[in-house]
C-alpha positions in Angstrom: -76.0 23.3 -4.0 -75.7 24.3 -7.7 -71.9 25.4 -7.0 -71.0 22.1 -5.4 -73.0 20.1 -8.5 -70.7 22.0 -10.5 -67.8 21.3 -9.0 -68.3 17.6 -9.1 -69.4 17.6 -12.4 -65.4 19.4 -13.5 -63.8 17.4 -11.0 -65.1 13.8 -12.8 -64.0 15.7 -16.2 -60.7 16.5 -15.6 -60.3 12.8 -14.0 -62.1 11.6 -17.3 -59.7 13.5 -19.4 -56.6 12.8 -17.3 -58.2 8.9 -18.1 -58.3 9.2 -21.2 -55.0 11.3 -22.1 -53.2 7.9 -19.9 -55.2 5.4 -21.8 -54.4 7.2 -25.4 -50.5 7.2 -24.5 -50.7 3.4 -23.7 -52.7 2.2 -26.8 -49.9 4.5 -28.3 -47.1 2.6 -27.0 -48.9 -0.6 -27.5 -49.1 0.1 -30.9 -45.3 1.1 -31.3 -44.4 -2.2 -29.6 -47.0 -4.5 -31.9 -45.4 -2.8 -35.0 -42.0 -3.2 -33.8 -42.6 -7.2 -33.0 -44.4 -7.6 -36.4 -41.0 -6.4 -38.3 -39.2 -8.7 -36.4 -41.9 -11.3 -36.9 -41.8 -11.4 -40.4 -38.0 -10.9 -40.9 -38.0 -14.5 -39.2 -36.4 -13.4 -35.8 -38.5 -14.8 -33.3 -36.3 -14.2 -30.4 -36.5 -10.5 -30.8 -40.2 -10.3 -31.4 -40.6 -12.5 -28.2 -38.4 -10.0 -26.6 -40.4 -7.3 -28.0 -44.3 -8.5 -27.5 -42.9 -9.2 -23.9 -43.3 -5.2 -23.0 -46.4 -5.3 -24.4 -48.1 -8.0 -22.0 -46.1 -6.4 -18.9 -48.3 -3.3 -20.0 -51.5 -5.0 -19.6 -50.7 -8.0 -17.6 -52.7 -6.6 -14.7 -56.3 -6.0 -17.2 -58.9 -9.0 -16.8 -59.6 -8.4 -20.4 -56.5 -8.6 -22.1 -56.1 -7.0 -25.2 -57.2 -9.9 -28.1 -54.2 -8.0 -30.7 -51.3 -8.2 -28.3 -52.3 -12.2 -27.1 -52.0 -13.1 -30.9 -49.3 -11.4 -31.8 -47.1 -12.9 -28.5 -49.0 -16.7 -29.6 -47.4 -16.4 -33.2 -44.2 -15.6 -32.0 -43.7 -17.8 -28.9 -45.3 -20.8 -31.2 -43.0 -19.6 -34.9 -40.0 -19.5 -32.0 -40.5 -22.7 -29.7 -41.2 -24.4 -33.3 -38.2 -23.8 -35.4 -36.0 -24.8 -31.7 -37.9 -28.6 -32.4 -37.1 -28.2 -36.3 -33.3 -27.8 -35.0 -33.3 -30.4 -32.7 -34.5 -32.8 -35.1 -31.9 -32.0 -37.3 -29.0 -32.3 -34.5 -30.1 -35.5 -33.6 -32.6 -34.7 -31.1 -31.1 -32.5 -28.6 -32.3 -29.0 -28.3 -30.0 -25.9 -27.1 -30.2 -26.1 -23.9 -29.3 -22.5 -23.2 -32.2 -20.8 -25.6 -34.7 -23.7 -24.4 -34.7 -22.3 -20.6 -35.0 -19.3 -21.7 -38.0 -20.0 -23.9 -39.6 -21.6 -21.0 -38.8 -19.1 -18.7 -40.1 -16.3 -20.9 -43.5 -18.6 -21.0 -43.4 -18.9 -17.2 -43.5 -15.1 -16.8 -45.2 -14.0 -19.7 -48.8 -16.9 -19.5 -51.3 -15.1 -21.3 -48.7 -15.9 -24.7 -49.5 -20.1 -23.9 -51.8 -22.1 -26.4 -52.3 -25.5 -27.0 -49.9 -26.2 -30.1 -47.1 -24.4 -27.8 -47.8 -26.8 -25.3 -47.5 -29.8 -27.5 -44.2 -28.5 -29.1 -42.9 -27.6 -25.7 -43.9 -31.1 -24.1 -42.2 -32.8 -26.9 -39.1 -30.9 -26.2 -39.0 -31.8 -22.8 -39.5 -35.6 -23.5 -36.9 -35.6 -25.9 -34.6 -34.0 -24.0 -35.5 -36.1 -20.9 -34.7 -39.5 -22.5 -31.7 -38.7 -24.2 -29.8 -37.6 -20.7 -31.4 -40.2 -18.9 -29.6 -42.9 -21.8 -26.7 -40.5 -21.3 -27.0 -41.1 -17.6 -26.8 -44.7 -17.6 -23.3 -44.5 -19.3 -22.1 -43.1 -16.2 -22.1 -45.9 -13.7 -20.2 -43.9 -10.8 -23.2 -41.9 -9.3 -20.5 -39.6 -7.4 -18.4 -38.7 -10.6 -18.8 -35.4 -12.0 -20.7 -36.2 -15.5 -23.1 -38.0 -13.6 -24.2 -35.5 -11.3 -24.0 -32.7 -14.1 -26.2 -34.9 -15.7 -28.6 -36.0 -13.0 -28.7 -32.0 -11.9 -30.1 -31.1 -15.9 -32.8 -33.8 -15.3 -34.0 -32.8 -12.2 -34.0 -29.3 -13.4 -35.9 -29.9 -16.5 -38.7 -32.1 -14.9 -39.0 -29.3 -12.1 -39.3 -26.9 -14.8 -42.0 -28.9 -16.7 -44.1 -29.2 -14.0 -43.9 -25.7 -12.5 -45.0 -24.1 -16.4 -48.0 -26.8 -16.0 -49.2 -25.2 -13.3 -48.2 -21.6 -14.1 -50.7 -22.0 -17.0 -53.5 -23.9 -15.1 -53.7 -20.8 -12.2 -51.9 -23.3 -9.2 -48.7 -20.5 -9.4 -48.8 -17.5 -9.8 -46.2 -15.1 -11.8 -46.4 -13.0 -9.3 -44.5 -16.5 -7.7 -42.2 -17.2 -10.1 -40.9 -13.5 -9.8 -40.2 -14.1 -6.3 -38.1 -17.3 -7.2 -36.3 -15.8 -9.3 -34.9 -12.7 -7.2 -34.6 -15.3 -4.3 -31.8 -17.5 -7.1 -30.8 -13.9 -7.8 -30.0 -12.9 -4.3 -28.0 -16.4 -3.8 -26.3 -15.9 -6.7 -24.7 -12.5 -5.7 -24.6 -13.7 -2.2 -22.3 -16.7 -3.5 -20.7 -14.1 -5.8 -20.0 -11.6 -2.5 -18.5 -14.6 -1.0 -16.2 -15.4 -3.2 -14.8 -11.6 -4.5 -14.4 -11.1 -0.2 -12.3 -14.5 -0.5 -10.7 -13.6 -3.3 -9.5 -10.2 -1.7 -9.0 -12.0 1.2 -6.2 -14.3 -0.7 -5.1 -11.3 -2.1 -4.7 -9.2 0.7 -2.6 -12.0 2.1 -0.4 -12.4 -0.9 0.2 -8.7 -0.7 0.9 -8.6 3.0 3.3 -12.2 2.2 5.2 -10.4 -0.7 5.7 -7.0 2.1 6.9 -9.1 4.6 9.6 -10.8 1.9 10.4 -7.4 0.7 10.8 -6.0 4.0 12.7 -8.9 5.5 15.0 -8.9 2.4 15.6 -4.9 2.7 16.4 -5.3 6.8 19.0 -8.1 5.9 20.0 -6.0 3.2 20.9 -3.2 5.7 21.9 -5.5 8.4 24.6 -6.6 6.2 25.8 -3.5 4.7 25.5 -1.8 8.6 27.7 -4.8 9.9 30.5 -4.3 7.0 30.3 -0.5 7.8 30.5 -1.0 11.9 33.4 -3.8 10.8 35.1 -0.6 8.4 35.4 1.5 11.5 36.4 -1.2 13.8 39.3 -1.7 11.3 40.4 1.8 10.9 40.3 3.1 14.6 43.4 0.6 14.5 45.1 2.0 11.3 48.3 2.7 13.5 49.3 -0.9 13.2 48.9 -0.7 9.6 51.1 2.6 9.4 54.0 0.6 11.5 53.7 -2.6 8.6 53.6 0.3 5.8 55.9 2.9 6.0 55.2 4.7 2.8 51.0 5.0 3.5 52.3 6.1 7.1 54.6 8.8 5.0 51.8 10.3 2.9 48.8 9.8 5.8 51.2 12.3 7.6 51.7 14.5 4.9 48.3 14.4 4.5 47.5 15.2 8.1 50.4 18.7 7.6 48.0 20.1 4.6 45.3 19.6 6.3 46.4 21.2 9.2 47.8 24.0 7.6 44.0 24.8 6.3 42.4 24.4 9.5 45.0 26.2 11.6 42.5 29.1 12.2 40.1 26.4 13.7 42.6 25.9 17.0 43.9 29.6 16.8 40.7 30.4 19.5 40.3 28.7 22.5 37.3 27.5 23.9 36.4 30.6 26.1 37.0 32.9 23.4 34.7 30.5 20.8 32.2 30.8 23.5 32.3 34.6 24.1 31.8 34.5 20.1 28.9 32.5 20.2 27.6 34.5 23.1 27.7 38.0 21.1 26.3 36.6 17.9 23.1 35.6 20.0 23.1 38.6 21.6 20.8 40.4 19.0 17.1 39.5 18.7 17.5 39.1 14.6 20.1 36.4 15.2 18.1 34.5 18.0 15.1 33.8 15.5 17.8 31.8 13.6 18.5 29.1 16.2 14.9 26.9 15.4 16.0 27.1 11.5 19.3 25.9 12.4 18.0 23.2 14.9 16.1 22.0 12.0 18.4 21.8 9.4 20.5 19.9 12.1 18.1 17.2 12.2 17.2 16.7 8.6 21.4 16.8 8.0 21.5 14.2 11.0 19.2 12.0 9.6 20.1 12.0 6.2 23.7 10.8 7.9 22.0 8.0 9.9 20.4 6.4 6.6 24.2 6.5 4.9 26.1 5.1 7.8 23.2 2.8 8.8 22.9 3.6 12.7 19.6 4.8 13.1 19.0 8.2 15.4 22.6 8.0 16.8 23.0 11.4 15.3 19.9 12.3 18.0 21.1 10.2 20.7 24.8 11.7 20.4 23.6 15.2 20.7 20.6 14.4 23.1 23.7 13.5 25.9 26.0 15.9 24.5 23.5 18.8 25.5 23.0 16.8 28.6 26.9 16.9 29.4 27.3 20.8 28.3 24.3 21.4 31.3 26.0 19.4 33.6 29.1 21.4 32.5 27.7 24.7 33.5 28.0 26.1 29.6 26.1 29.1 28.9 23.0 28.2 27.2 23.6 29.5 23.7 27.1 27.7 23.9 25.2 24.6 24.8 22.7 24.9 22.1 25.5 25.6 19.7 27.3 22.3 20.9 23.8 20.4 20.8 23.4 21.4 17.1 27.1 20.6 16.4 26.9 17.1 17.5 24.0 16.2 15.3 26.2 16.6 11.8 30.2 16.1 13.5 30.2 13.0 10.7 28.9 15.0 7.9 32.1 13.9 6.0 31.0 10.7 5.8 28.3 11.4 2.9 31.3 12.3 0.6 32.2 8.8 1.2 31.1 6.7 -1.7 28.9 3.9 -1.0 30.6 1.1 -1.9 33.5 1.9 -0.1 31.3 2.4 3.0 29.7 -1.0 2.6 32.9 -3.4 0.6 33.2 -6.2 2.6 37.3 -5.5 2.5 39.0 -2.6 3.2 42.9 -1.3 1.0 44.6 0.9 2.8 44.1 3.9 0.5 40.1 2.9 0.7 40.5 3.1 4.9 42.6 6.3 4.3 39.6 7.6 2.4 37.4 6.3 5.5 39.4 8.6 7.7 39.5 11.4 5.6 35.8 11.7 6.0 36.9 14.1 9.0 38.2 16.7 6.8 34.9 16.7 4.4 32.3 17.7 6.9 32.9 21.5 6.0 31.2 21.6 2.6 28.2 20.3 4.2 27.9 23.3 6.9 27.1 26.4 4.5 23.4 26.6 6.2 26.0 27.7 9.5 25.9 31.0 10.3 30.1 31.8 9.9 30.3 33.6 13.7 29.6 29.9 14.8 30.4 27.5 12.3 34.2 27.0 14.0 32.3 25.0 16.8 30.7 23.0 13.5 34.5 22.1 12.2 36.0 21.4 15.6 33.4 18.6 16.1 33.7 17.2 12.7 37.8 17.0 12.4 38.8 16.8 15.7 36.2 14.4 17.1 38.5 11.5 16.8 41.6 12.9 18.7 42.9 11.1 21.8 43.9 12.4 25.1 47.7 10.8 24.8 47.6 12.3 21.3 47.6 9.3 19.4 44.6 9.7 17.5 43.6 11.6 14.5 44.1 14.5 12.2 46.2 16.1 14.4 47.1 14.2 17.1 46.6 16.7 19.7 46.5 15.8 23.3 44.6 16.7 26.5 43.3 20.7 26.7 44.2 21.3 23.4 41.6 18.8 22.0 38.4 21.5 21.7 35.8 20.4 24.6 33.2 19.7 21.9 35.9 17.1 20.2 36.4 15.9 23.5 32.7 15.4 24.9 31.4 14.2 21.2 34.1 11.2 21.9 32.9 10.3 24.8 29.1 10.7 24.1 29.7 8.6 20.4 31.3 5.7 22.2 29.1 5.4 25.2 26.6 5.4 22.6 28.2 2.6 20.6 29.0 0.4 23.5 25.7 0.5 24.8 23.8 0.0 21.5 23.8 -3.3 19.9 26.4 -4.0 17.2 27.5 -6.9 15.0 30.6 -7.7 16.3 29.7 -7.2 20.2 26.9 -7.6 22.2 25.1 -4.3 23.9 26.4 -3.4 27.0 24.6 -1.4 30.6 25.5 2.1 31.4 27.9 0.7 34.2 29.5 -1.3 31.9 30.0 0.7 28.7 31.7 3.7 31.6 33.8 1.0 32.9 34.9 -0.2 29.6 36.1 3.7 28.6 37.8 4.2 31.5 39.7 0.9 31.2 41.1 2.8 27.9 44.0 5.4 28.9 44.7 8.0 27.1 41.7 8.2 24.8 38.9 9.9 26.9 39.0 12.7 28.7 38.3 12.1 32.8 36.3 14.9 33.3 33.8 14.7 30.9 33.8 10.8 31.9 33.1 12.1 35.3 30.0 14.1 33.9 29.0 11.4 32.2 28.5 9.4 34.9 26.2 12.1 36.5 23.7 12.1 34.2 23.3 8.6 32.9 
């Protein structure tokens, strides 16, 4: 009994002590805030000691006996405050500022216990002046829907709200308790409203962004559209150069001198047939080292092939070419390194064309000597193809400068005819114009498989018949 006696009796200590150690920090605060406000009080800046007294009431707003130094203190300075605002008014013709009036009242709203009777007479003053002057103000308004009116009705209303609701803050009818509420609940409209209008605003800007896309974009497929059609319109121009070497004899003279030096360096190129090119490639594959090369080679195909698409503006017909090319060489019975080989070939055979320069590519109107640079993109191919292993790059410089030869022997750069066009020369011509006749162009409309064969086979001498036959087996 006389252990639990003395537990009780250190148990109400500690809680006495804990009591008083609170109590002794909050009369020290209280004491750092009333010295603060009195500084500001007697410097003449009410505002600030309003400000400041405030955090002293909030600290004992909740006590029933409310300290008699701290209601004093916040009495002066709401009164000194609310005072020199009517001295002010009076000397600007009656009209107190508006902004630092609501404020006042709604620092008297929340903060009661600072209220007295010569507050109340100031304050009530205030609001009568203030009252009549906007209801005379009013009256010169006579349209009750125009915009001064109802800015003016609005301030009325809000100041005879506001005069009744401090009325009966003070006499106990609301609480602040209330008033707190009514104020987060304007809050909460106010950034509801303000939420509103930023997810409008990115709304509108959102759309303005995707508007300015779609221009850009628009403008950038016309762009290409254009530049692809004058390109398309380039090469429609110079498969036909032969006319133009019948009206010119001298650009026919040095277009076939030309065509000799070239020759002369690419001689080695037709000194293998294509059995002996394919034993070649066979052998070179043969080893496991070299076989790990042919997915770096595929690669460098495709990013070479792409890179040729963008410049000559005919998107993926570097894939599509050699898709059907590898589908032809199958067909063919090729072995399936030589196949691979041909696949790869047929990705980068126009290469040549990247040496080109761009505004010749895209000029709306051809010279001669700027076609003659057009066709000579045949011959440029090879200094694009140093990635090529050399055992079967000659498959990689076939494609490129013999890929526009004829079966009569009256295309170009040599003008060879029938067998002794290389087969990948040979099925790349077929494959790049079944591809162009059945993919839309500016000067032609697309065309159907059916079609696009029947249309190559109506032109003699320039495809060969066997790989046409092929052709038609796997389309």
């Amino acid at each position: 009994m006389k252990t639990k006696s003395l537990l009780l009796a250190a148990f109400f200590a500690i809680a006495a002590f804990g009591f008083g150690a609170v109590s002794a920090q909050e009369s020290n605060e209280n004491e750092k805030i009333l010295e603060r406000t009195k500084e500001y009080y007697n410097s003449g800046n009410y505002a600030k000691a309003i400000e400041s007294i405030n955090q002293a009431i909030d600290l004992k707003e909740n006590q029933k006996a409310f300290p008699e130094n701290v209601r004093l203190m916040a009495e002066a300075a709401y009164f000194d405050y609310v005072d020199s605002m009517a001295k002010n008014a009076k000397a600007n013709g009656g009209r107190v500022n508006a902004k630092a009036f609501d404020h006042y009242i709604l620092q008297l709203e929340l903060h009661p216990q600072a209220a007295s009777q010569r507050i109340f007479t100031v304050v009530e003053s205030l609001f009568e002046s203030e009252l009549e002057a906007l209801q005379v103000e009013r009256k010169k308004y006579t349209d009750s829907k125009g915009n001064m009116w109802t800015k003016t009705n609005d301030r009325i209303e809000y100041l005879e709200k506001k005069q009744n609701e401090l009325f009966d803050v003070v006499s106990g009818r609301i609480t602040v308790a209330q008033i707190k509420l009514e104020l987060a609940e304007i809050e909460m409209a106010k950034l509801d409203r303000a939420l509103k209008f930023a997810v409008l605003g990115v709304g509108i800007l959102l759309v303005i962004v995707v508007i300015i896309l779609i221009v850009i974009v628009y403008k950038n497929y016309k762009r290409r559209k254009q530049a692809q059609m004058h390109f398309e319109t380039s090469m429609e121009v110079i498969s036909s150069m032969g006319k133009d070497f019948q009206e010119n004899p001298d650009l026919a003279a040095a277009a076939a001198e030309d065509s000799k030096k070239r020759l002369a360096s690419s001689a080695a190129l037709l000194g293998k047939g294509d059995d002996e090119l394919s034993k070649q490639i066979m052998e070179f594959f043969s080893t496991v080292e070299h076989r790990k090369m042919i997915a770096d080679l595929q690669n460098k195909c495709f990013a070479l092939g792409d890179k040729i698409d963008k410049y000559t503006f005919r998107q993926r017909t570097s894939r599509k070419v050699s898709e059907l090319v590898l589908k032809l060489c199958n067909e063919a019975k090729l072995n399936h390194d030589v196949a691979l080989v041909c696949y790869c070939a047929s990705m980068v055979y126009d290469a040549g064309f990247l040496a080109v320069p761009k505004n010749i590519m895209t000029a709306e109107q051809l010279t001669m000597t700027e076609r003659q640079k057009i066709r000579n993109h045949v011959h440029e191919a090879a200094n694009y193809f140093d990635f090529v292993p050399e055992q079967i790059r000659p498959i990689f410089l076939q494609a490129a400068e013999f890929h526009h030869e004829n079966m009569d022997g009256k295309g170009y750069l040599a003008g060879l005819s029938g067998t002794k066009i290389p087969f990948i020369a040979r099925v790349i011509r077929v494959c790049e114009s079944y591809i162009s006749l059945t993919s839309k162009r500016a000067y032609r409309e697309i065309m159907d498989s059916d079609a696009a064969v029947k249309e190559m086979k109506s032109k003699d001498g320039i495809y060969d018949p066997k790989i046409i036959g092929l052709l038609e087996k796997v389309i």
